[in-house]
DOFI-562593 format. One record per residue: x, y, z of N, C-alpha, C in turn. Coordinates in steps of 0.2 Angstrom, whole numbers, plus 5000, padded with zeros to 4 digits. Example, Ala and Ser with C-alpha at 12.3 -4.5 7.8 and 13.67 -1.06 7.14 Angstrom:
! residues 2
506649725039506249785039506649845039
506449895035506849955036506450005039
END
This chain:
! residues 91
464758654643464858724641464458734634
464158774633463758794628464258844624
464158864618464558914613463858954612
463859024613463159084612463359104604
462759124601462559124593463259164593
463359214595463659274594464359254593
464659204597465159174595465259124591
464959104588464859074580464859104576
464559144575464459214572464959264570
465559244576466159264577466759214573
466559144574467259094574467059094564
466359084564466359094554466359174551
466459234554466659304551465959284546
465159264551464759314549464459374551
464359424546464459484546463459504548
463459564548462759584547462559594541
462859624536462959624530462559554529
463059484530462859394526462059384530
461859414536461359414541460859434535
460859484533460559524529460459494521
460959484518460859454513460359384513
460459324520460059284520459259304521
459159364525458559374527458459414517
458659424513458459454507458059374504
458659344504458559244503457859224502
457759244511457159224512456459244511
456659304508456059364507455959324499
456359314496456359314488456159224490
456359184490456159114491455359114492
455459124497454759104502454659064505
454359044507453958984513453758924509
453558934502453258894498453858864493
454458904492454758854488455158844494
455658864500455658834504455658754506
455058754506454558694510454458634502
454658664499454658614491455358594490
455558654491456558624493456558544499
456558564503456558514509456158454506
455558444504455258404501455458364497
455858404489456158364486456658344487
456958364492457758344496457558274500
456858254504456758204506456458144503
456258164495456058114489456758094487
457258134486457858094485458358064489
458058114495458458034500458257994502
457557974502457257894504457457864498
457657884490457657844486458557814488
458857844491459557794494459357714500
459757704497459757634501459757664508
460357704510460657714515460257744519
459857794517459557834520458657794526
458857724523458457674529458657664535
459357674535459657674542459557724548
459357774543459157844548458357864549
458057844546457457834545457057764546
456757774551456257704553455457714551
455157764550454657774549454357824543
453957824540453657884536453357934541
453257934547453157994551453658004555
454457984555454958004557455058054552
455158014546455458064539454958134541
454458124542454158174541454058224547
454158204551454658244557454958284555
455358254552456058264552456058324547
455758324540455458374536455158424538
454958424543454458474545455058514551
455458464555455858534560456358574555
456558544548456858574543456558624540
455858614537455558674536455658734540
455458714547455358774552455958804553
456558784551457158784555457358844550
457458824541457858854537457158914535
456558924538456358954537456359024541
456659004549456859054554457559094550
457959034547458559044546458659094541
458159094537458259124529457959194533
457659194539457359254540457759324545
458259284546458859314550458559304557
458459264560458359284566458859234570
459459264576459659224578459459174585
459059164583458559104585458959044583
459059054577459059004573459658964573
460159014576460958974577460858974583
460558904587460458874593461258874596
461158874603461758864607461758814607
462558774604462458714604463058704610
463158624610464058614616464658624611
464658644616465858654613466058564612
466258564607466658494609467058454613
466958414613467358384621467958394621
468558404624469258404623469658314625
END
């Protein structure tokens, strides 16, 4: 069983109002600091010891940077695209 945006959207009391404010987020940010955010996010966590375990490669890390950009880039622009239907948790 999958949960639809709409009810997430419902279970956190976000509004179209908070919808709106992030698509403001994302107009005033942009793409460019955006994608600089993300990038200094994954300079600092390759410098963790820990962060080896989750990362095998410099083109995983960079995968993995790149579906971030794309992801909080949808997100900052309100599009419910972006709250994916995920599963319910198991009982």
């Amino acid at each position: 069983m999958e949960i639809p945006a709409q009810s997430l959207l419902d279970r956190f009391d976000i509004s179209a109002e908070d919808l709106s404010l992030l698509q403001e987020c994302g107009r005033v940010l942009g793409s460019t600091t955006i994608e600089r955010v993300v990038d200094r996010f994954h300079e600092w966590l390759l410098q963790q010891p820990e962060s080896r375990a989750f990362f095998n490669s410099e083109a995983e890390v960079d995968r993995v940077s790149n579906l971030q950009k794309a992801y909080w880039g949808v997100f900052l622009a309100r599009r419910r695209s972006a709250l994916r239907r995920i599963p319910s948790p198991p009982r």
